[in-house]
MISE-799537 format. One record per atom (N, C-alpha, C): residue number from 1; atom name; z, x, y. Coordinates in Angstrom, 2 decimals, padded with zeros to 5 digits. Atoms other than C-alpha are relative to their C-alpha. Example, Ala and Ser with C-alpha at 12.3 -4.5 7.8 and 13.67 -1.06 7.14 Angstrom:
<sites>
SITE   nr  atom        w        u        v
SITE    1     N   000.00   000.89  -001.19
SITE    1    CA   007.80   012.30  -004.50
SITE    1     C   000.00   000.90   001.20
SITE    2     N  -000.06  -000.82  -001.19
SITE    2    CA   007.14   013.67  -001.06
SITE    2     C   000.73  -000.77   001.09
</sites>
This chain:
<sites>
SITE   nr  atom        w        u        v
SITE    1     N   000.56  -001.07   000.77
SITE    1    CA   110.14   087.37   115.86
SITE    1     C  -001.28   000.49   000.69
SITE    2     N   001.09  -000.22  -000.71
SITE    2    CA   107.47   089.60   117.49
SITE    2     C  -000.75   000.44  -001.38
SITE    3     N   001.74   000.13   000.92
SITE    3    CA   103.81   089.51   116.38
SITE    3     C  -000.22   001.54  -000.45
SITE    4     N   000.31  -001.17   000.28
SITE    4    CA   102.86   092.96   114.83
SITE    4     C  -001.30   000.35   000.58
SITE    5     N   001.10  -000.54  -000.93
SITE    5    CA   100.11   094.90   116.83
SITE    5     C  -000.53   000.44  -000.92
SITE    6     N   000.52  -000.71   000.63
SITE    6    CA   097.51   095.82   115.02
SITE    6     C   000.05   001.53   000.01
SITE    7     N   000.13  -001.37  -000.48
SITE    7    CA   096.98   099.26   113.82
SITE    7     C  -001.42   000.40   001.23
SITE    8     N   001.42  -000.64  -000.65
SITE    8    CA   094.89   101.59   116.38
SITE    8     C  -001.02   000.49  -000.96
SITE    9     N   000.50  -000.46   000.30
SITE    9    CA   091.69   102.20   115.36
SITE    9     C  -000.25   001.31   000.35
SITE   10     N   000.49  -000.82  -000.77
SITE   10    CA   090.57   105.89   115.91
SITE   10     C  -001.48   000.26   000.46
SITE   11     N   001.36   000.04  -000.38
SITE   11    CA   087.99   106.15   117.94
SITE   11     C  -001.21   001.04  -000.30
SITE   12     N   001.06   000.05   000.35
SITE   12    CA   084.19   106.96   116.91
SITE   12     C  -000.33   001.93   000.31
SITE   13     N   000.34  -001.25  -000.75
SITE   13    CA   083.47   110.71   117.27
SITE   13     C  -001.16  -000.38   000.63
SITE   14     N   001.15   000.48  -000.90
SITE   14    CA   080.64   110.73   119.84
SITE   14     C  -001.36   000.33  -000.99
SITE   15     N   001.11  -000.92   000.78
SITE   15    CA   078.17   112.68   117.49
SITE   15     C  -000.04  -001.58  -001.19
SITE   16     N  -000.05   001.07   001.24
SITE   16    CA   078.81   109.42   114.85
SITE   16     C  -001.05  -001.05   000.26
SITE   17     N   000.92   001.36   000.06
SITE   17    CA   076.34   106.73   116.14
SITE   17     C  -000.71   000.61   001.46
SITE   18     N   000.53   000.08  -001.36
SITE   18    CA   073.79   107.69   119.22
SITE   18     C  -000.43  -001.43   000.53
SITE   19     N  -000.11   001.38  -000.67
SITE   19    CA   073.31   103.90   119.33
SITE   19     C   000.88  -000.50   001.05
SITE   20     N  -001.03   000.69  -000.76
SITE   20    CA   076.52   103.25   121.28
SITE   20     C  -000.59   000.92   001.21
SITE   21     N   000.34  -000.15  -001.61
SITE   21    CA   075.71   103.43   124.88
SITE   21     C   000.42   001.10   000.58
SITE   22     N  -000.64  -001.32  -000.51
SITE   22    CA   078.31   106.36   125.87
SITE   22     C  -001.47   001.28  -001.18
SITE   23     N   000.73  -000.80   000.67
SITE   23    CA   075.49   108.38   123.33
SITE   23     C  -000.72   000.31   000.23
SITE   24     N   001.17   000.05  -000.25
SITE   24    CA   072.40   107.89   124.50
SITE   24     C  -000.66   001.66   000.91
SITE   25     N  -000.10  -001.30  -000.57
SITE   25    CA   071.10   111.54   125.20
SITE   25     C  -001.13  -000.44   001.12
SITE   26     N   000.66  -000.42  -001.25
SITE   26    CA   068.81   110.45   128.10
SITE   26     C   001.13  -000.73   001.32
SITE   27     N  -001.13   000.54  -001.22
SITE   27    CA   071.78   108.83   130.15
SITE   27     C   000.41   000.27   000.80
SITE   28     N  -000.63  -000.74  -001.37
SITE   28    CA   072.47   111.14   132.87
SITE   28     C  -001.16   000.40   000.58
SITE   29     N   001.32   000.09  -001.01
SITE   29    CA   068.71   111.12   133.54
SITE   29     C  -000.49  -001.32   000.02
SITE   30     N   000.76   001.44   000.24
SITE   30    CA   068.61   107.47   133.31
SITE   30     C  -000.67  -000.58   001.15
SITE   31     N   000.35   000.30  -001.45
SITE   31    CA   067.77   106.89   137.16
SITE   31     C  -001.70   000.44   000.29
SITE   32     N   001.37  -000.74  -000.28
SITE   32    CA   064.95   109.47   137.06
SITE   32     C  -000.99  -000.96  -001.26
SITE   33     N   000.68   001.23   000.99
SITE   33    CA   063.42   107.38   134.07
SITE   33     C  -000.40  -001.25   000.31
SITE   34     N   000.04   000.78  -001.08
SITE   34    CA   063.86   104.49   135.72
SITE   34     C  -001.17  -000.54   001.28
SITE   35     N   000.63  -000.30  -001.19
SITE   35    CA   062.17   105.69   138.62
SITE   35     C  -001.60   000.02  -000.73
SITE   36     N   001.54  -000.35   000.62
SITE   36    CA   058.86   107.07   136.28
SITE   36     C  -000.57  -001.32  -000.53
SITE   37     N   000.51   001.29   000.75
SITE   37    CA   058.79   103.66   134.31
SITE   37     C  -000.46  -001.25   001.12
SITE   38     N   000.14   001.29  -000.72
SITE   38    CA   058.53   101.32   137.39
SITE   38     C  -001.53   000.74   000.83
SITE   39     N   000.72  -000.01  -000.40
SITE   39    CA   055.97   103.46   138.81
SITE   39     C  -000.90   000.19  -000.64
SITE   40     N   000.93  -000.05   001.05
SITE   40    CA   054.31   103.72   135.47
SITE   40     C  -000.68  -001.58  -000.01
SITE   41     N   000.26   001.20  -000.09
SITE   41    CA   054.60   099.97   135.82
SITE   41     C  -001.19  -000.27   001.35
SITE   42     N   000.64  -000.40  -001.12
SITE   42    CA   052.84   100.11   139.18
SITE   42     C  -001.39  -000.05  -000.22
SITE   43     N   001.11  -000.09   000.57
SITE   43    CA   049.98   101.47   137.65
SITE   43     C  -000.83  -000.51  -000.66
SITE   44     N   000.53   001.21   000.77
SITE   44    CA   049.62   099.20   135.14
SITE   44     C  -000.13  -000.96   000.99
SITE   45     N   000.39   000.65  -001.30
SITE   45    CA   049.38   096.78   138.30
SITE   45     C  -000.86  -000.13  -000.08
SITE   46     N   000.86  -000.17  -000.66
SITE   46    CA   047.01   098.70   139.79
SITE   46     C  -001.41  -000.32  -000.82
SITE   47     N   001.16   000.38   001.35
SITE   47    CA   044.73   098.68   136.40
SITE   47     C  -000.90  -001.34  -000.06
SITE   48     N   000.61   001.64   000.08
SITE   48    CA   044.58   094.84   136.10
SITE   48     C  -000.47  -000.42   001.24
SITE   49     N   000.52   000.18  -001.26
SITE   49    CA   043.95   094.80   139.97
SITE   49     C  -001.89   000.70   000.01
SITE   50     N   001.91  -000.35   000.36
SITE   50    CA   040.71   097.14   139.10
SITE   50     C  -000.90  -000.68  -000.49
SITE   51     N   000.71   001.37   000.76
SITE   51    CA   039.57   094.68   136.50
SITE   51     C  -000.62  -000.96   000.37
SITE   52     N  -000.37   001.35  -000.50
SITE   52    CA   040.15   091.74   138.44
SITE   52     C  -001.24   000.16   000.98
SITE   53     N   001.41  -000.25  -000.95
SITE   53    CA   038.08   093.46   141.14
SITE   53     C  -001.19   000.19  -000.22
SITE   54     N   001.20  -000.21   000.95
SITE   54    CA   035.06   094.77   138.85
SITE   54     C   000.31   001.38   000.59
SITE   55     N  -000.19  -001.29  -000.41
SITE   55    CA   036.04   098.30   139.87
SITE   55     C  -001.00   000.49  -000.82
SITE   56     N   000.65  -001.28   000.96
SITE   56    CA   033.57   101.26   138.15
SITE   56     C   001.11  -000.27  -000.97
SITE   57     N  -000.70   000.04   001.24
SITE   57    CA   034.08   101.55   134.85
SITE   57     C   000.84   001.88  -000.20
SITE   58     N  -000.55  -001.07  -000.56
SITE   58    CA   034.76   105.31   135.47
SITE   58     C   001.31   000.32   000.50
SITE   59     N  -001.40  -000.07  -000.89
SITE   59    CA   037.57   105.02   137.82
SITE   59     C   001.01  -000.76  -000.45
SITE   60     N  -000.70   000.58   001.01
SITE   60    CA   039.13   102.56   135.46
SITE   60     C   000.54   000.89  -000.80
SITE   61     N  -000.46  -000.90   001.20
SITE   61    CA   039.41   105.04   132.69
SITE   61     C   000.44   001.00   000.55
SITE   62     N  -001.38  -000.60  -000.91
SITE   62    CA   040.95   107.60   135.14
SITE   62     C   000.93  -000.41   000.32
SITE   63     N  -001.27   000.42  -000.61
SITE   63    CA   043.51   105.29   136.27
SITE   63     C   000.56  -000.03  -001.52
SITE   64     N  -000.66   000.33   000.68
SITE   64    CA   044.31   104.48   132.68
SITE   64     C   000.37   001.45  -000.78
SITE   65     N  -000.50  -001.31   000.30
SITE   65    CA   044.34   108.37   131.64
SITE   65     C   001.40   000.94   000.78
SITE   66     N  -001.07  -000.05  -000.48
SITE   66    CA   046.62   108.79   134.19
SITE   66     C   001.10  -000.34  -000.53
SITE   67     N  -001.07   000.79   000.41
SITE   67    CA   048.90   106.01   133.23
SITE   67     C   000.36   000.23  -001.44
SITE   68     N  -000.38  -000.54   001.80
SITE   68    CA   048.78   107.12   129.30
SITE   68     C   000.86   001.44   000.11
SITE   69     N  -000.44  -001.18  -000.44
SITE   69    CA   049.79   110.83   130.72
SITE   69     C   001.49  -000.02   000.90
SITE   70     N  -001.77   000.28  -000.65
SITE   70    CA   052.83   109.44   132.71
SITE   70     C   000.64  -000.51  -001.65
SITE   71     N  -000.74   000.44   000.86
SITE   71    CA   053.88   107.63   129.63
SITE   71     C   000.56   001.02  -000.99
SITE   72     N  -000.42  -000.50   000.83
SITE   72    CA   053.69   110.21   127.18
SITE   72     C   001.14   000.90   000.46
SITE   73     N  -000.97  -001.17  -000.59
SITE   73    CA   055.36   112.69   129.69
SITE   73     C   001.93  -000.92   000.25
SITE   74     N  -001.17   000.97   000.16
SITE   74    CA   058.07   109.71   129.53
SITE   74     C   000.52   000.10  -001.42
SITE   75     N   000.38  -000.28   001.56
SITE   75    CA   057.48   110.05   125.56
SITE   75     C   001.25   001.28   000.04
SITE   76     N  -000.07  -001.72   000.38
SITE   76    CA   058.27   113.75   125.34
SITE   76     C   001.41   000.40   001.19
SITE   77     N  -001.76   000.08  -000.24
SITE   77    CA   061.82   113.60   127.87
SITE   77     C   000.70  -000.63  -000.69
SITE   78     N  -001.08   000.52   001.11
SITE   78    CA   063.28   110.96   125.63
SITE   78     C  -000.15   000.56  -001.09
SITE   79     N   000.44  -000.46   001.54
SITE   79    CA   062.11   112.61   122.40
SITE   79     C   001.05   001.76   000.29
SITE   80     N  -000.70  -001.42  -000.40
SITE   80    CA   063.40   116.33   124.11
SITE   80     C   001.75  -000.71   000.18
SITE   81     N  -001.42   000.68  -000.06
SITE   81    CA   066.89   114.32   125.42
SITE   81     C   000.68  -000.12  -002.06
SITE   82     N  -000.78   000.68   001.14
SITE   82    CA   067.28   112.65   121.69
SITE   82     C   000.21   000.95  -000.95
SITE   83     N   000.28  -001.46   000.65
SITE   83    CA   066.82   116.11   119.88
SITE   83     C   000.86   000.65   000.26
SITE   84     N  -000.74  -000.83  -000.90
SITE   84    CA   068.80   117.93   122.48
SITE   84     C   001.66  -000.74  -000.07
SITE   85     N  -000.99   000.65   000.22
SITE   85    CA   071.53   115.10   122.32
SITE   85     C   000.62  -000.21  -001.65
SITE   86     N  -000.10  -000.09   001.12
SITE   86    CA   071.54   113.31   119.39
SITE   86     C  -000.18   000.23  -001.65
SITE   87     N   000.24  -000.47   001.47
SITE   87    CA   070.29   115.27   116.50
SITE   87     C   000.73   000.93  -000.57
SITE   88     N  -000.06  -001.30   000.25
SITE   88    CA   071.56   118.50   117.76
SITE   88     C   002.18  -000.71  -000.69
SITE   89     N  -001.70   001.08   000.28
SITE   89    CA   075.33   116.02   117.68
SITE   89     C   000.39   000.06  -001.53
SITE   90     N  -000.05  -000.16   001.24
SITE   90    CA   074.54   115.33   114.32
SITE   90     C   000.14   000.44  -000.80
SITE   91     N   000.18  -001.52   000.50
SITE   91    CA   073.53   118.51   112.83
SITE   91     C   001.46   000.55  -000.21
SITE   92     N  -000.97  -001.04   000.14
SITE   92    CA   076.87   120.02   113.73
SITE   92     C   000.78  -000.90  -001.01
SITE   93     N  -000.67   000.99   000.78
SITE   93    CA   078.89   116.89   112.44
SITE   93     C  -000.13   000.31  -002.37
SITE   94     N   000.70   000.10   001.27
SITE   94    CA   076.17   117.13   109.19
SITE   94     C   000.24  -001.16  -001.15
SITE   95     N   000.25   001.50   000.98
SITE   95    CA   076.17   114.95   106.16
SITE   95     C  -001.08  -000.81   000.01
SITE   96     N   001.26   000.93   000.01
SITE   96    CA   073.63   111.93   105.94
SITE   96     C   000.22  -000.63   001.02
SITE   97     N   000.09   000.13  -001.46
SITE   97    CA   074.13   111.24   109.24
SITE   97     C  -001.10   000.61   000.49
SITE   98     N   000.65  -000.49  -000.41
SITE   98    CA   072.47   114.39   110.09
SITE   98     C  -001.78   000.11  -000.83
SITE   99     N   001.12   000.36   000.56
SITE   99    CA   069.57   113.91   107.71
SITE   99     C  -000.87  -001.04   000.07
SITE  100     N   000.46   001.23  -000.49
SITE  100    CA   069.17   110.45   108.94
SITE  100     C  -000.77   000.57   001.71
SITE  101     N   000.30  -000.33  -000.94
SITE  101    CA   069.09   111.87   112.34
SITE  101     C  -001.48   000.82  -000.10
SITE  102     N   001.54  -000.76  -000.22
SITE  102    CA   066.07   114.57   111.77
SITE  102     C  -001.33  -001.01  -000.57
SITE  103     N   001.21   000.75   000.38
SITE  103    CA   064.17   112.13   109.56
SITE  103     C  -000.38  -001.23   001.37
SITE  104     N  -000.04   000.28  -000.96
SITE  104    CA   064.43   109.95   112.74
SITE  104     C  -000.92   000.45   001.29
SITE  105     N   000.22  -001.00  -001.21
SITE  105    CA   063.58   112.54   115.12
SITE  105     C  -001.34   000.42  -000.37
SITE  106     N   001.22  -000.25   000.75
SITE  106    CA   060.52   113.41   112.57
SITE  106     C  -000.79  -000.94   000.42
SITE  107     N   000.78   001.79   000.33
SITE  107    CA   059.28   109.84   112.43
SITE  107     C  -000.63  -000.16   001.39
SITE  108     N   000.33   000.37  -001.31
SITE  108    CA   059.29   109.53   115.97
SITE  108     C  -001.25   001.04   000.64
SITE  109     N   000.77  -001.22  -000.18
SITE  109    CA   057.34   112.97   116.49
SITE  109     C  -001.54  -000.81  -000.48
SITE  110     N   001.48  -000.11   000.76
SITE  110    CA   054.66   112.11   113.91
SITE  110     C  -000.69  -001.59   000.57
SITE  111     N   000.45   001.42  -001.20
SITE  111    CA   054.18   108.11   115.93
SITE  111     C  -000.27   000.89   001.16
SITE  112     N   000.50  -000.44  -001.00
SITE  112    CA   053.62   110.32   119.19
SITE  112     C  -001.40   000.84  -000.23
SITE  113     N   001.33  -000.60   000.24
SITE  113    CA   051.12   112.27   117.49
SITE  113     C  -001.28  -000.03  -000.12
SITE  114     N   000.93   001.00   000.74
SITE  114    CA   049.27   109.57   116.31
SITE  114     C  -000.49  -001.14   001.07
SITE  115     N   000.43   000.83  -001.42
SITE  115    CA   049.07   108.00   119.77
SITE  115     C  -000.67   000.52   000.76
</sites>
């Protein structure tokens, strides 16, 4: 007697969860991200290397205005991507999905603001 195959599930519209990995609206710039975060990292390095040295206090707080100014500009592509990806995803879909999504997209706005 053969085993019965489960039924297929159907699969997830893409707009249904931006959690799942195929979703992620910065994913086709994930390299260039990548790239900004390690040399954001870098920086931070260089920071604790100033410290360490007794660098001016001056040239300290330039390096770290810098490094706050890469981040946010890191900030403000994923925030543009997740908007552009998955809110706008949402939106069309609609329901409490998409209400989840803007309050989301809000939340995250008004934490950048506040940083």
């Amino acid at each position: 007697m053969a085993t019965p195959t489960p039924a297929a599930t159907p699969p997830e519209a893409p707009e249904a969860d931006c959690h799942e990995h195929a979703g992620h609206g910065y994913i086709t710039a994930k390299d260039d991200y990548l790239k900004r975060l390690k040399r954001i990292e870098g920086q931070a390095r260089g920071l604790q290397r100033m410290v360490e040295d007794e660098k001016y206090c001056i040239d300290i707080l330039t390096q770290v205005s810098a490094m706050t100014k890469a981040l946010q500009a890191v900030a403000m592509g994923l925030l543009e991507d997740h908007i552009s990806h998955c809110v706008v995803d949402a939106a069309v879909a609609g329901g409490p999905e998409a209400d989840a999504k803007i309050k989301e997209a809000t939340d995250a706005i008004a934490r950048l603001v506040r940083s």
